[in-house]
C-alpha positions as a Markdown table, in Angstrom:
| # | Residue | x | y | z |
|---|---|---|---|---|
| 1 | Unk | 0.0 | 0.0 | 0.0 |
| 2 | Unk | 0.9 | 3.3 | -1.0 |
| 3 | Unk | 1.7 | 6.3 | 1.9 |
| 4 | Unk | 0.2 | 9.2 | 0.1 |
| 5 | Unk | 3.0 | 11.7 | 0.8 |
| 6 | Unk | 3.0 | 14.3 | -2.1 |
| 7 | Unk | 7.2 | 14.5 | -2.2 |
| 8 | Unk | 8.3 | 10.9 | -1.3 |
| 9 | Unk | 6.7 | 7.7 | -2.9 |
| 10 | Unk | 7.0 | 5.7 | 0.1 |
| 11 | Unk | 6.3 | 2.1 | -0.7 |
| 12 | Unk | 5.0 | 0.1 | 1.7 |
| 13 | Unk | 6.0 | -2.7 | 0.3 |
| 14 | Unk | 5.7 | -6.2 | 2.1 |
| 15 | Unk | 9.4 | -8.3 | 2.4 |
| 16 | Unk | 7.7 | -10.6 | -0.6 |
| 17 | Unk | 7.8 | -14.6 | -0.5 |
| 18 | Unk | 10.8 | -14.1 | -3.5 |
| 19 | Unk | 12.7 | -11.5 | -1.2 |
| 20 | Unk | 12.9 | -13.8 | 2.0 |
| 21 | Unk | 14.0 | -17.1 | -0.2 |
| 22 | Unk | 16.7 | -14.5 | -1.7 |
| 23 | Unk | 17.6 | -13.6 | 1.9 |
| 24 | Unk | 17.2 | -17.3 | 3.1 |
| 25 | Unk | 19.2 | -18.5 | 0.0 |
| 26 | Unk | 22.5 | -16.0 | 1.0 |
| 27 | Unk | 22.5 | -17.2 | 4.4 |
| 28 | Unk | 22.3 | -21.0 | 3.4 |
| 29 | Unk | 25.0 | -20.4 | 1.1 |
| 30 | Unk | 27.1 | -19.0 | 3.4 |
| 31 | Unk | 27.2 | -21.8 | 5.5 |
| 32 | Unk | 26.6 | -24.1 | 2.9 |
| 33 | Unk | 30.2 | -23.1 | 0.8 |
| 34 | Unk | 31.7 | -23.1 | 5.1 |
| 35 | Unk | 30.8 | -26.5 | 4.8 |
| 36 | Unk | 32.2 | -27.3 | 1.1 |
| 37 | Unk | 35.7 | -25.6 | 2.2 |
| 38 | Unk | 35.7 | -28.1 | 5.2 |
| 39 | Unk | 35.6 | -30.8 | 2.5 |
| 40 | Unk | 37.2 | -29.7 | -0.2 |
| 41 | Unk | 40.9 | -28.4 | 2.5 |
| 42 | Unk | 42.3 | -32.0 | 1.8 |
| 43 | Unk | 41.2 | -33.0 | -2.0 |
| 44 | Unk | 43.4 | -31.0 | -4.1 |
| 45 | Unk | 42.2 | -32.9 | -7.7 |
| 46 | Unk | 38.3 | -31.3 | -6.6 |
| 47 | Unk | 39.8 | -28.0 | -6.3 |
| 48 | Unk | 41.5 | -28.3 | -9.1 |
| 49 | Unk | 38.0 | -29.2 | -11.2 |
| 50 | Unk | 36.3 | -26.4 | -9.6 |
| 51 | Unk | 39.2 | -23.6 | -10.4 |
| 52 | Unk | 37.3 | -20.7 | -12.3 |
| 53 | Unk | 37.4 | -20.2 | -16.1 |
| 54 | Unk | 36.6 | -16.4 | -15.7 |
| 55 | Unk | 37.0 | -13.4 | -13.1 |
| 56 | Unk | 34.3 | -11.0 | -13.1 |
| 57 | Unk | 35.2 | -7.8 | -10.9 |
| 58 | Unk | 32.2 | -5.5 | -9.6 |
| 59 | Unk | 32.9 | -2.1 | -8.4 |
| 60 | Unk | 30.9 | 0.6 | -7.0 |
| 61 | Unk | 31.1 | 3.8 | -5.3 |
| 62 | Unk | 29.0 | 3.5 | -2.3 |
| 63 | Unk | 29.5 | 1.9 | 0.9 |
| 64 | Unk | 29.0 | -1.7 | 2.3 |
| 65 | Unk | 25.6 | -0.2 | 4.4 |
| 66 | Unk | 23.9 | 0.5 | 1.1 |
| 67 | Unk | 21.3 | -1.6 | -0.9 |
| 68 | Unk | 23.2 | -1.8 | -3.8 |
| 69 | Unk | 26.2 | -3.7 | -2.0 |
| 70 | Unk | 23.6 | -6.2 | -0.8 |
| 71 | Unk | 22.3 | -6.5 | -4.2 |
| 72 | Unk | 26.0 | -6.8 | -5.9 |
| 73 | Unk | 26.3 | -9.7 | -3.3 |
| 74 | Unk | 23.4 | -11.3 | -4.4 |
| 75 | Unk | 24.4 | -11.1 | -7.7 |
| 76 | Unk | 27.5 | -13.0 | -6.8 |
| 77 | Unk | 26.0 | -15.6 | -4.7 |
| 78 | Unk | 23.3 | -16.1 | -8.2 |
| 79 | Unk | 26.4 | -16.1 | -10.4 |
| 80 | Unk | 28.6 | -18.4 | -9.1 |
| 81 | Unk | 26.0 | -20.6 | -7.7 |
| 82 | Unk | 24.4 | -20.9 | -11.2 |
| 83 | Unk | 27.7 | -21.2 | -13.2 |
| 84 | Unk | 29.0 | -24.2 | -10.8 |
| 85 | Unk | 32.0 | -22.0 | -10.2 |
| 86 | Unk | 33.0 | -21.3 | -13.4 |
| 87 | Unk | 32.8 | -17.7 | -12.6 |
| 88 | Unk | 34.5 | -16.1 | -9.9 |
| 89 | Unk | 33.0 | -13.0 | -8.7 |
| 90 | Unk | 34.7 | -10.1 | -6.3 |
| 91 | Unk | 32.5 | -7.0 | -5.5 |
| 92 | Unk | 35.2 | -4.0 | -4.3 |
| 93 | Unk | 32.7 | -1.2 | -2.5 |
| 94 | Unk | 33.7 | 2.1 | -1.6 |
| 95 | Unk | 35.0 | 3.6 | -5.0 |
| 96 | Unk | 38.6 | 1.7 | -4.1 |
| 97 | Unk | 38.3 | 1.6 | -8.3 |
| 98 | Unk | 37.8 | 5.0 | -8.9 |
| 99 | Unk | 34.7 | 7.3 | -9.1 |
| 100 | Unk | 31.5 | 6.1 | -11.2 |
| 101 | Unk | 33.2 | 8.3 | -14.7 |
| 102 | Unk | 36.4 | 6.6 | -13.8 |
| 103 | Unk | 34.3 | 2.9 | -13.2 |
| 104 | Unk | 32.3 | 3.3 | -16.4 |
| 105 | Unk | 35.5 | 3.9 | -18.6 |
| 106 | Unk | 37.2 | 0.6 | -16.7 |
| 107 | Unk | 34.1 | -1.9 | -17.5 |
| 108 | Unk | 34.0 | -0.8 | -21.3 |
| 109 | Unk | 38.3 | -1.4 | -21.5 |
| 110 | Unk | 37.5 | -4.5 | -19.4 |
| 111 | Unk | 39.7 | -3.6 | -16.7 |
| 112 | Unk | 36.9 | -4.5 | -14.1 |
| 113 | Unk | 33.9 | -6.5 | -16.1 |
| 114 | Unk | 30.8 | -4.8 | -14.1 |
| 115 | Unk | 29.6 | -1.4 | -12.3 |
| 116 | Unk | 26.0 | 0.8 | -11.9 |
| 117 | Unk | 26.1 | 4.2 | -13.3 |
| 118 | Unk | 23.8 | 7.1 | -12.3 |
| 119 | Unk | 22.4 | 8.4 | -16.0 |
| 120 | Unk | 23.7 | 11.3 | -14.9 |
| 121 | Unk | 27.3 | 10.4 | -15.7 |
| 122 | Unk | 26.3 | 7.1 | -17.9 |
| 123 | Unk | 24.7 | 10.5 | -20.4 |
| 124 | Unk | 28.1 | 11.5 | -20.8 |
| 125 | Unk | 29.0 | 8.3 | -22.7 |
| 126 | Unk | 25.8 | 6.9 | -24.3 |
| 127 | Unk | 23.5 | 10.4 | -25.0 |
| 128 | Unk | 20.4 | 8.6 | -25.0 |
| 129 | Unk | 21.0 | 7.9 | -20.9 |
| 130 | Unk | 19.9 | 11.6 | -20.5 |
| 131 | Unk | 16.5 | 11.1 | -21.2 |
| 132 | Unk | 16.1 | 9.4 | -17.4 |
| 133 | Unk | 17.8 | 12.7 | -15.6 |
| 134 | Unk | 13.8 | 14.2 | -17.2 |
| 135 | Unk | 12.6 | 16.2 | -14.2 |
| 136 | Unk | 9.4 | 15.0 | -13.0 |
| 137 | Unk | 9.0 | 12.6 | -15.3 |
| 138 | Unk | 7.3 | 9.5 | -14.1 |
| 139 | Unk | 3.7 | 9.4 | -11.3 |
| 140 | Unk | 5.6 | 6.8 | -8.9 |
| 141 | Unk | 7.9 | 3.9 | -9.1 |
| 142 | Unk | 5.9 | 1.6 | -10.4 |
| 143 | Unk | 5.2 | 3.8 | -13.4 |
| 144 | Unk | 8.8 | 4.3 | -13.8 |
| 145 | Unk | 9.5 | 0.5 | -13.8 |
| 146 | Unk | 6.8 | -0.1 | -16.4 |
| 147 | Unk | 8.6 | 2.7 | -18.5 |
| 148 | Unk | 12.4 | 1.1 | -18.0 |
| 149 | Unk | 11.5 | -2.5 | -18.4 |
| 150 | Unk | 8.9 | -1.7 | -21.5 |
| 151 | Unk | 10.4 | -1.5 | -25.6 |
| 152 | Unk | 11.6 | 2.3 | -24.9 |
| 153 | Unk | 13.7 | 1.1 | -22.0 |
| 154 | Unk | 15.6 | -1.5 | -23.7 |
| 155 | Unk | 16.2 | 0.5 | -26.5 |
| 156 | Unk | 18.1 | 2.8 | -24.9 |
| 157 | Unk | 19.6 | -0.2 | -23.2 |
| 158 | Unk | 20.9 | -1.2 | -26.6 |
| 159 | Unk | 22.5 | 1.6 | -27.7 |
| 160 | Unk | 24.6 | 1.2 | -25.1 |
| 161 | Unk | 26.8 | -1.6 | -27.4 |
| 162 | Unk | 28.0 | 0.9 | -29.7 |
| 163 | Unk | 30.6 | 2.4 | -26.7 |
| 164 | Unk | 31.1 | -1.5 | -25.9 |
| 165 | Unk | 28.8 | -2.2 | -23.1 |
| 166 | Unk | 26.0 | -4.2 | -21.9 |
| 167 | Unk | 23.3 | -2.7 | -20.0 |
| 168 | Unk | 21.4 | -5.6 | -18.2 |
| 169 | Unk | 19.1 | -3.7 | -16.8 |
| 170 | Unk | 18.1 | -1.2 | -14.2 |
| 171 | Unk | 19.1 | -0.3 | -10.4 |
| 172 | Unk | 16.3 | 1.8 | -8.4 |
| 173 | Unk | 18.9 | 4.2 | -6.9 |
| 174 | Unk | 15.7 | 6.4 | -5.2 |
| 175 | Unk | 14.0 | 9.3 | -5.6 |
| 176 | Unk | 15.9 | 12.6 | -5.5 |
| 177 | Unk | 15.5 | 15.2 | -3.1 |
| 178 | Unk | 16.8 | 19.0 | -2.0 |
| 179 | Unk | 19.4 | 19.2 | 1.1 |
| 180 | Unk | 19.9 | 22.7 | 2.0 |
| 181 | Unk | 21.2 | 24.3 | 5.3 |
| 182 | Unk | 19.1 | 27.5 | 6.6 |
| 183 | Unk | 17.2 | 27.6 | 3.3 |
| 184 | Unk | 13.2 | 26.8 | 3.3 |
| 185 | Unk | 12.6 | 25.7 | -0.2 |
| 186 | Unk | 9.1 | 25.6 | -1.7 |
| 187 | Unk | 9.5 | 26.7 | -5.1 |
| 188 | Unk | 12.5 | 27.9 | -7.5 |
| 189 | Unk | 12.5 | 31.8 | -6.3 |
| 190 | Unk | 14.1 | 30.2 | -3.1 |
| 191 | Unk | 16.7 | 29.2 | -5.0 |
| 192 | Unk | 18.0 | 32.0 | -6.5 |
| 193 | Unk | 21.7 | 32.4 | -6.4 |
| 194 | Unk | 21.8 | 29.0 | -4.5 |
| 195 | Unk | 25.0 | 27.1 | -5.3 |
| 196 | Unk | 23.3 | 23.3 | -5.7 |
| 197 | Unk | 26.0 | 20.8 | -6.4 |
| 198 | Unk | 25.0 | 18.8 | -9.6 |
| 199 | Unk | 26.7 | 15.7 | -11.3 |
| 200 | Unk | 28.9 | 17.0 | -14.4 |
| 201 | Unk | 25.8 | 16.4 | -16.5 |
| 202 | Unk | 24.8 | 19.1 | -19.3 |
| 203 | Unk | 21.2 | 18.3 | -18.8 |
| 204 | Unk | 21.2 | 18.6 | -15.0 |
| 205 | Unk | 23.0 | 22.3 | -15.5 |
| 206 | Unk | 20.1 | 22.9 | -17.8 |
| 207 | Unk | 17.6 | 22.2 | -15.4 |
| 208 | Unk | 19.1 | 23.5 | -12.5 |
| 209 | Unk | 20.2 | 26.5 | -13.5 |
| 210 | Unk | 16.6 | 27.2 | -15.1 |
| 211 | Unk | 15.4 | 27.3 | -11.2 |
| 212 | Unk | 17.8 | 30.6 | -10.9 |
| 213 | Unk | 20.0 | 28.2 | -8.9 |
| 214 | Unk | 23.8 | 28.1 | -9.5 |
| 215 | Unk | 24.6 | 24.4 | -9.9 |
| 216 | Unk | 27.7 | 23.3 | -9.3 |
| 217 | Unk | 29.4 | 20.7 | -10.5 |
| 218 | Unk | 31.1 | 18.1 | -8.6 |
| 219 | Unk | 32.5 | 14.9 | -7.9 |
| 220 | Unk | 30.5 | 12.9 | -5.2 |
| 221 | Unk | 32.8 | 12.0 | -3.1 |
| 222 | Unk | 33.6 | 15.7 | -2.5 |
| 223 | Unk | 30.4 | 16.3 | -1.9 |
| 224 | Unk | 30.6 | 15.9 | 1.9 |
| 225 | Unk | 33.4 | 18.4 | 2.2 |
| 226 | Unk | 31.9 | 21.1 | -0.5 |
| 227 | Unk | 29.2 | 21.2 | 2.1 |
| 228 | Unk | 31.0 | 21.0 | 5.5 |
| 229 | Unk | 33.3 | 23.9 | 3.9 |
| 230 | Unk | 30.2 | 26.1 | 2.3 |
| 231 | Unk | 31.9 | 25.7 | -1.1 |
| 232 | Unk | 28.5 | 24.5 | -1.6 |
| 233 | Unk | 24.9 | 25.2 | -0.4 |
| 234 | Unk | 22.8 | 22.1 | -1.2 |
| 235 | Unk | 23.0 | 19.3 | -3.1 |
| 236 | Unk | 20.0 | 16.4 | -4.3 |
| 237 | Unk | 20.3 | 12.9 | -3.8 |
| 238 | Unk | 17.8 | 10.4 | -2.8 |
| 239 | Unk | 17.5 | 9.7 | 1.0 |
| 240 | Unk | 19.4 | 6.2 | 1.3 |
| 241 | Unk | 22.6 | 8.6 | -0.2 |
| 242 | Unk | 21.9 | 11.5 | 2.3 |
| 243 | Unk | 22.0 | 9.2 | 5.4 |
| 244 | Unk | 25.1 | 6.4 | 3.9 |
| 245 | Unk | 27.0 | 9.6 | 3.1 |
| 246 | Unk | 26.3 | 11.7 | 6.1 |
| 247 | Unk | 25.1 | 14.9 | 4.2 |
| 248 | Unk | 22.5 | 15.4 | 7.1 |
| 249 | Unk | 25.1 | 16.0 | 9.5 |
| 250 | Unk | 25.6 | 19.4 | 7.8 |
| 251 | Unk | 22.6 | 20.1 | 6.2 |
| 252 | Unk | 19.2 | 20.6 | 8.5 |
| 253 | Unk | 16.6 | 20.2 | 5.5 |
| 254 | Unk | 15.6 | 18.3 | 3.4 |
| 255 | Unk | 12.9 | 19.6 | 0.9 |
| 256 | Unk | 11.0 | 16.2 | -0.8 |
| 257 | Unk | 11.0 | 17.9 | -4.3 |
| 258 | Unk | 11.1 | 14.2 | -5.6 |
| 259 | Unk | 12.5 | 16.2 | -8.7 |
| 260 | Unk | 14.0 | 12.9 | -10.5 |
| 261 | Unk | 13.4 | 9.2 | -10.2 |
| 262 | Unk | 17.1 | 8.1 | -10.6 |
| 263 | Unk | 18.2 | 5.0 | -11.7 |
| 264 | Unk | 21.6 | 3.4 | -12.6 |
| 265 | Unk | 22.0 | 1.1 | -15.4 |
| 266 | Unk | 23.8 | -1.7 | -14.8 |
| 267 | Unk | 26.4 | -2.3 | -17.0 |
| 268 | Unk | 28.8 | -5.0 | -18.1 |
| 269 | Unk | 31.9 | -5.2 | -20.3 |
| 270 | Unk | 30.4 | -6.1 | -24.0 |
| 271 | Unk | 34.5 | -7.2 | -24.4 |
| 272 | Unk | 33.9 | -9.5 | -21.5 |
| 273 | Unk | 30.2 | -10.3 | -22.2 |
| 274 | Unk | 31.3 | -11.4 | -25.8 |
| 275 | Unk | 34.6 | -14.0 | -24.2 |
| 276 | Unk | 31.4 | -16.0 | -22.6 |
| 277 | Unk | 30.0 | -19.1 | -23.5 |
| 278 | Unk | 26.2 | -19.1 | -24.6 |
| 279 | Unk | 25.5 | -21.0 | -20.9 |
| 280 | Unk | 27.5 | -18.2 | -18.9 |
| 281 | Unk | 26.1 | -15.5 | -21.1 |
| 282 | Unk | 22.9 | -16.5 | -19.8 |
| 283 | Unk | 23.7 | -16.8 | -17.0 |
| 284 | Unk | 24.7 | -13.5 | -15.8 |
| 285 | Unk | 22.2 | -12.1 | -17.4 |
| 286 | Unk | 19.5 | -13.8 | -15.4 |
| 287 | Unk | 21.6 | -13.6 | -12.1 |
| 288 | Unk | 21.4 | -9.6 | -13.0 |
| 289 | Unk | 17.6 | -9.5 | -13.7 |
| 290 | Unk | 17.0 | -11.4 | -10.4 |
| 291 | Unk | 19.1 | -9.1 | -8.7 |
| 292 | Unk | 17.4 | -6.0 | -10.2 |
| 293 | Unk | 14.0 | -7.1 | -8.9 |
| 294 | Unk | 15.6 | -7.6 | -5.4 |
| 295 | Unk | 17.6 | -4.1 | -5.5 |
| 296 | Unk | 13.9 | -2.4 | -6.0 |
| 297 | Unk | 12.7 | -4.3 | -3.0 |
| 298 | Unk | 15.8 | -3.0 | -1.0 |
| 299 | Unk | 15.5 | 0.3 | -2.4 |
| 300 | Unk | 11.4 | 0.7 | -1.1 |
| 301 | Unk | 12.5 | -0.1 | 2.3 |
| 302 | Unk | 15.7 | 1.7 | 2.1 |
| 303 | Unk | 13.4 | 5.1 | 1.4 |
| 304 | Unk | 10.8 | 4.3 | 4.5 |
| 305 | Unk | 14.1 | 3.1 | 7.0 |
| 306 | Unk | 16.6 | 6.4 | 5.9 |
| 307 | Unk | 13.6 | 9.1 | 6.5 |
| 308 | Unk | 13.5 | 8.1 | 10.0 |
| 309 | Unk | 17.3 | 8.5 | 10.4 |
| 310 | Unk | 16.8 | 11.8 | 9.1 |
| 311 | Unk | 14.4 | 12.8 | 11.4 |
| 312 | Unk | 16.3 | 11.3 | 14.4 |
| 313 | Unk | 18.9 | 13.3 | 13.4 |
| 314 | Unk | 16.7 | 16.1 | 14.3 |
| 315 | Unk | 16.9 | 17.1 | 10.3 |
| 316 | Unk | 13.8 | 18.8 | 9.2 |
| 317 | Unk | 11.9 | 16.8 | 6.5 |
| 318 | Unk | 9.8 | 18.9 | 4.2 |
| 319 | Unk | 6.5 | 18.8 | 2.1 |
| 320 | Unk | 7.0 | 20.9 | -0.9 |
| 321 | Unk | 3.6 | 22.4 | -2.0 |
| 322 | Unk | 1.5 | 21.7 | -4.9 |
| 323 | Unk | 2.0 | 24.9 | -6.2 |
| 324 | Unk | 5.8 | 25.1 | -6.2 |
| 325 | Unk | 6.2 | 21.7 | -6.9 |
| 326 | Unk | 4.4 | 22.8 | -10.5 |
| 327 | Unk | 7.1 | 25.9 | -10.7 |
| 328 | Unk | 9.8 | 23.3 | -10.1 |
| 329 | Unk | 8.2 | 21.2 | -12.9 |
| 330 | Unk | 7.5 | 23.4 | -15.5 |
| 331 | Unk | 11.3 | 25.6 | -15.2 |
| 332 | Unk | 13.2 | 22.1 | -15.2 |
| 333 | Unk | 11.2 | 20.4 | -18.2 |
| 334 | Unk | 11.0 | 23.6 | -20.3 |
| 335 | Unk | 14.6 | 23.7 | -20.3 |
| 336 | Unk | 15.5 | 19.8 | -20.1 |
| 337 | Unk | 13.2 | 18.4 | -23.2 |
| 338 | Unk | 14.5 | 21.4 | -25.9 |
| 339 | Unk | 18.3 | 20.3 | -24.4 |
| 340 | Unk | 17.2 | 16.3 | -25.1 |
| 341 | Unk | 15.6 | 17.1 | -28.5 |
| 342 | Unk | 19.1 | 19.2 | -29.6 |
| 343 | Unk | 21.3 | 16.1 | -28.2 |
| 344 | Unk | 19.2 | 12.9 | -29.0 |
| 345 | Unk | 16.8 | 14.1 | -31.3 |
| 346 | Unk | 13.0 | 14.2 | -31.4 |
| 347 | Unk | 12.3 | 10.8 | -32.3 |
| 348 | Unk | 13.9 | 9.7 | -29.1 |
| 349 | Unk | 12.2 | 12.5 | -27.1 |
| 350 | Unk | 8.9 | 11.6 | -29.1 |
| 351 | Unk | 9.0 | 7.7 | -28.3 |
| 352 | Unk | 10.0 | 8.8 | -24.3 |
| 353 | Unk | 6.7 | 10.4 | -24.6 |
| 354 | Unk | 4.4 | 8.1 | -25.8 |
| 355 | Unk | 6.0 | 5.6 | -23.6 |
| 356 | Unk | 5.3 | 7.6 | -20.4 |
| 357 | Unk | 1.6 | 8.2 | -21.4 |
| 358 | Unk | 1.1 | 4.5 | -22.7 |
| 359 | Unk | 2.6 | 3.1 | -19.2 |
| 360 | Unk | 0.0 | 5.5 | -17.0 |
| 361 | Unk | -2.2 | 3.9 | -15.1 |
């Protein structure tokens, strides 16, 4: 059942039957591979039949409290479980590879074989990614999973072979919200002059700066410090980001503006992809779908338990009101879709459209 709250879609989703067996599934594992290492310390010839034909290294930015750490786990459990070893999985949290530009260009070199990048930055590399940084452009979740798992999705899913990648698919990575310190936001003439940090995304400059904001630029892992120091004034993330990275310990609002449904597509080296046997090919590719479908379980709870850190943090948590919320809408999408029609045409921005309106329910 759905929490009507205007800024945050709140899911109140129950832990389905297919989430607990996933849960159930990673403990038994655990102990059940305990139990295989037991056996397998003195037989040297089974070890030797069970030696890997292929690494797969997944990296990601965020930390080892996050939902997408306990969905890249999953994803290894389904992968090496399903592959009867012949793939060896690593996931390496906390950026240790590099930032997500740095991670994207890795996976298409095949330096590491897998990451999740925010469109935001993915839009640098494969254009048609821009079209999900569209402010305000889906009625909930469920309408945005409709949209991104339907024909238009995968299309832009596709293209993504041309810069030698796979996309299989896409992470919920939340809702995105406004952070600001001492600044009561409820429409863009509270913004003016405000120095918002933004990814280094063309189309996120557009919208911003059509709110009479000044967005900045910046790298997230910076992001922290821009705000501690007052290089910056605010940033947007979606609340499971605000709490694992701490931006509520120096900002005291947050304003549910619920400007962007983010994703991160999934993404896996084509160069890697394309050294796989048919079997393993399928493989990961169903090990990722599974773990998609888990990650926007995760990422429904994640929304319900980082609000109430927030709150106990004694952060201010915001309704944003109808009125403004239309301001926000109409400045960011009258300067985002003319920027999308320039970069990816209007066939692209045409067929986003229809999609949206053909998924409403």
């Amino acid at each position: 059942m759905r929490e009507t709250v205007k800024g945050l879609f709140f899911l109140k989703t129950e832990v389905s039957m297919n989430h607990q067996k996933m849960r159930k599934r990673r403990a038994s594992a655990a102990l059940g591979l305990g139990s295989l290492l037991v056996l397998l310390s003195g037989c040297s010839a089974t070890a030797e039949e069970t030696k890997p034909e292929f690494s797969l290294v997944v990296a990601h930015e965020v930390p080892t409290d996050h939902y997408y750490h306990e969905t890249y786990l999953l994803f290894e459990e389904l992968v090496e479980e399903r592959s009867n070893g012949r793939i060896d999985v690593k996931v390496v949290p906390n950026a240790l590879f590099g930032t997500a530009d740095a991670l994207t260009t890795a996976v298409q070199l095949d330096s590491i074989q897998m990451t999740a990048t925010t469109s935001g930055i993915l839009g640098q590399f494969s254009p048609e990614q821009n079209v999900w940084d569209t402010p305000y452009l889906f009625d909930d979740p469920d309408h945005a999973h409709r949209v991104l798992d339907g024909e238009f999705g995968q299309e832009v899913l596709a293209a993504l072979e041309h810069i030698d990648l796979v996309g299989l698919g896409y992470l919920e990575n939340g809702v995105r919200h406004l952070t600001t310190r001492g600044i009561e936001v409820d429409g863009p003439d509270d913004l003016n002059g405000v120095k918002i940090r933004v990814q280094p995304n063309t189309l996120q400059l557009e919208a911003w700066d059509a709110t009479q904001a000044n967005p900045t630029p910046m790298a997230f892992g910076e992001v922290y410090t821009g705000l501690q120091q007052r290089t910056i004034d605010a940033q947007e993330n979606p609340l499971a980001l605000i709490v694992s990275q701490r931006f509520y310990e120096v900002q005291d609002r947050v304003t549910l503006t619920a400007h962007v449904h983010s994703t991160s597509t999934l993404i896996l080296s084509k160069i890697f992809y394309d050294r796989l046997p048919e079997d393993l090919q399928q493989v990961v590719v169903e090990s990722a779908q599974e773990s998609v479908e888990f990650n926007r379980i995760r990422a429904a709870e994640s929304d319900i338990e980082s609000a109430e850190i927030i709150k106990e943090a004694g952060v201010t948590i915001a309704e944003i009101s109808d009125e403004g919320r239309e301001e926000f809408r109409e400045a960011m999408q009258g300067a985002a879709l003319p920027y999308l029609r320039e970069t990816v045409g209007d066939e692209t921005v045409d067929h986003l459209e229809a999609a949206i309106e053909e998924e409403r329910q």
